[in-house]
C-alpha positions as CSV (number, residue, x, y, z in Angstrom):
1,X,49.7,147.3,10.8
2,X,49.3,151.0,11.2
3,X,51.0,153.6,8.5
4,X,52.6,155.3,11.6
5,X,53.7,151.8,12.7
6,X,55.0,150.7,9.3
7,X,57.2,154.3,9.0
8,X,58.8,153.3,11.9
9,X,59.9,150.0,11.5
10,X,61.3,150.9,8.3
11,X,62.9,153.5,9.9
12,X,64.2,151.7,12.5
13,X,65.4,149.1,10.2
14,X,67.4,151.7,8.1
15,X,68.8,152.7,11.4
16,X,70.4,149.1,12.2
17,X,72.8,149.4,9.3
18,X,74.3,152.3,11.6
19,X,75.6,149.7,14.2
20,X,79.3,150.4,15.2
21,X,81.8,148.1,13.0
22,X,83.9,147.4,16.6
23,X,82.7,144.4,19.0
24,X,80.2,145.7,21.6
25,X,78.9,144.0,24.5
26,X,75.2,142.4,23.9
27,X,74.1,145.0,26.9
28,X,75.9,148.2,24.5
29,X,74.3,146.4,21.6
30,X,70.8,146.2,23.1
31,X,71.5,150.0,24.5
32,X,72.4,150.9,20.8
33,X,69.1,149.3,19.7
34,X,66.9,150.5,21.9
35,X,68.0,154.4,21.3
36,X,68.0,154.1,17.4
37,X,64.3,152.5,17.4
38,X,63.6,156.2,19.9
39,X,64.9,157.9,17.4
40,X,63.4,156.4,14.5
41,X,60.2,156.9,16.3
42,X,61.0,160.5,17.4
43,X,62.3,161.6,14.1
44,X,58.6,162.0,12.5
45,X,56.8,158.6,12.6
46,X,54.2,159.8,14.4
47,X,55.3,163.6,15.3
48,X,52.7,164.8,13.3
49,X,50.3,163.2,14.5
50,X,51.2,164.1,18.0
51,X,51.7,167.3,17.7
52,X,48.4,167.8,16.2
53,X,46.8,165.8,18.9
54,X,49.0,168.5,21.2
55,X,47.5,171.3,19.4
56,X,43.8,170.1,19.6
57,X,44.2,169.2,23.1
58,X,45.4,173.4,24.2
59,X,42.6,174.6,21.6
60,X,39.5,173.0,23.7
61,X,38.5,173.5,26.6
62,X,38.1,170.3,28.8
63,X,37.8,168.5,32.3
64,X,39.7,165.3,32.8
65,X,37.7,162.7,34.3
66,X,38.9,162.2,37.7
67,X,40.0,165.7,38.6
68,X,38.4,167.4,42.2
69,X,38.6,170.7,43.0
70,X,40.1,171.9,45.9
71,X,42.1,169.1,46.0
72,X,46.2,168.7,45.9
73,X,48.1,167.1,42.8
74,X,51.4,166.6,43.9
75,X,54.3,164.8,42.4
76,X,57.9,164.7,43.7
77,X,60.7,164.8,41.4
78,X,62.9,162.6,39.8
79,X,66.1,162.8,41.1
80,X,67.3,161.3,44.6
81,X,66.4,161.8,47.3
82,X,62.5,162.4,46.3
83,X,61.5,162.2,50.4
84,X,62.8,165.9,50.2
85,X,59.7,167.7,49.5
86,X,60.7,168.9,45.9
87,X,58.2,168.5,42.9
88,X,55.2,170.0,41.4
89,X,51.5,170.2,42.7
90,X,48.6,171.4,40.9
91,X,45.4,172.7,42.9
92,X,42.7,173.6,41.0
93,X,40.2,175.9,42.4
94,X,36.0,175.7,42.9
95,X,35.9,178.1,39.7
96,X,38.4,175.9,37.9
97,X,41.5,178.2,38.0
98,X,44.5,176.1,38.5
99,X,46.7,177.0,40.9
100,X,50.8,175.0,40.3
101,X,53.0,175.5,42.4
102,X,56.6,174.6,42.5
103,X,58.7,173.0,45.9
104,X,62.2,173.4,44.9
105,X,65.2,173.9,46.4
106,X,66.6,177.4,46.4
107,X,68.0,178.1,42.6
108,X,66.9,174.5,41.3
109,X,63.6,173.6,40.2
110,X,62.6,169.9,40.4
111,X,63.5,168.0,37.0
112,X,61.4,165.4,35.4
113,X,63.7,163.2,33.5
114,X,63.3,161.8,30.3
115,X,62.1,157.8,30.5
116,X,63.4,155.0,29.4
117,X,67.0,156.6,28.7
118,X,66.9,159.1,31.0
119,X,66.0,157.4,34.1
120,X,62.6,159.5,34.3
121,X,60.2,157.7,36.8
122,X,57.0,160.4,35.7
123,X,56.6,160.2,32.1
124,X,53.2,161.7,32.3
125,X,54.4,164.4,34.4
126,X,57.4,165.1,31.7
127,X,54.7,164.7,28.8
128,X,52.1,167.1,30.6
129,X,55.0,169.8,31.2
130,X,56.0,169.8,27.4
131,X,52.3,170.6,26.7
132,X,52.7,173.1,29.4
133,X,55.2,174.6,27.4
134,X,53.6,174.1,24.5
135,X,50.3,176.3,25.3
136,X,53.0,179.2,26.8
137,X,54.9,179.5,23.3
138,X,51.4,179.6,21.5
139,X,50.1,181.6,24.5
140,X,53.0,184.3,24.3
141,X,52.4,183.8,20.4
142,X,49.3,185.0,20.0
143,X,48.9,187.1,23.1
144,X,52.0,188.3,24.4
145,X,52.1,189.9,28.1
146,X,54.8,192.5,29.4
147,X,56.4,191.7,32.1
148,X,55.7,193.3,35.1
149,X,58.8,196.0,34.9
C-alpha cells in the first residue's frame, strides 16, 4: 500500500472515533462515513501531492491528446433543468488561443457542483475550473493586469 494511501486510512480511522454517541440510521451512518473518509483524504493525504501535480501542470506548456481546433467543448451545468442552454464551452483556435465562453442566465453563471456530496454530475469540469483558478491567482501573482478603468 501507498504512503499517501496508508495516511489516509489512518486518518480516516482516527476520524471513526468521531461518530455521534445518539442512534443514527445505517443510511446517516453510512453518510457520516463516507464524509469523514473525504475529509480525511482532503485534509493533506495527498494535498501535497496534488497540488504539486496542479502547479506542474500550469508551469508547462502542453496539448491534451484528443483536442481539435476549431472545434466546440461544451458542457451544460449541473443544476436542473440542464436542456436550458446554460454551461461552459471551450473553442480553441487554429493558433491555439482558447476561446471559453460562458451561457448563463442573466446574473447567474452555470455552477458545477461538488461530486459525490454535492450532487455534481462533472467532476472533471469542477476539477479543470479549480485549476482554472488556480493559474489566475498565480497569473494575477506574478503578473498582475489593471483593469480596464
Amino acid at each position: 500500500m501507498s504512503k499517501a494511501l496508508d495516511r489516509a486510512v489512518k486518518a480516516f480511522r482516527e476520524r471513526q472515533m468521531d461518530v455521534p454517541m445518539k442512534p443514527i440510521s445505517d443510511t446517516d451512518h453510512l453518510r457520516y462515513l463516507l464524509r469523514a473518509a473525504i475529509r480525511a483524504y482532503d485534509d493533506g493525504v495527498m494535498r501535497e501531492d496534488i497540488q504539486a501535480d496542479a502547479i506542474r501542470l500550469l508551469e508547462t506548456p502542453f496539448w491534451p491528446e484528443g483536442l481539435e481546433t476549431m472545434t466546440r467543448y461544451y458542457r451544460p451545468h449541473d443544476d436542473e433543468p440542464p436542456a436550458n442552454g446554460h454551461g461552459i464551452s471551450v473553442v480553441i483556435s487554429n493558433d491555439g488561443d482558447v476561446w471559453p465562453d460562458l451561457q448563463r442566465a442573466p446574473f447567474i453563471g452555470p455552477r458545477y457542483r461538488m461530486p459525490m456530496i454535492g450532487g455534481g454530475a462533472s467532476p472533471r469540469v469542477r476539477n479543470a475550473l479549480l485549476l482554472l483558478a488556480l493559474a489566475i491567482k498565480l497569473d494575477n501573482a506574478e503578473r498582475p493586469l489593471v483593469p480596464d478603468a
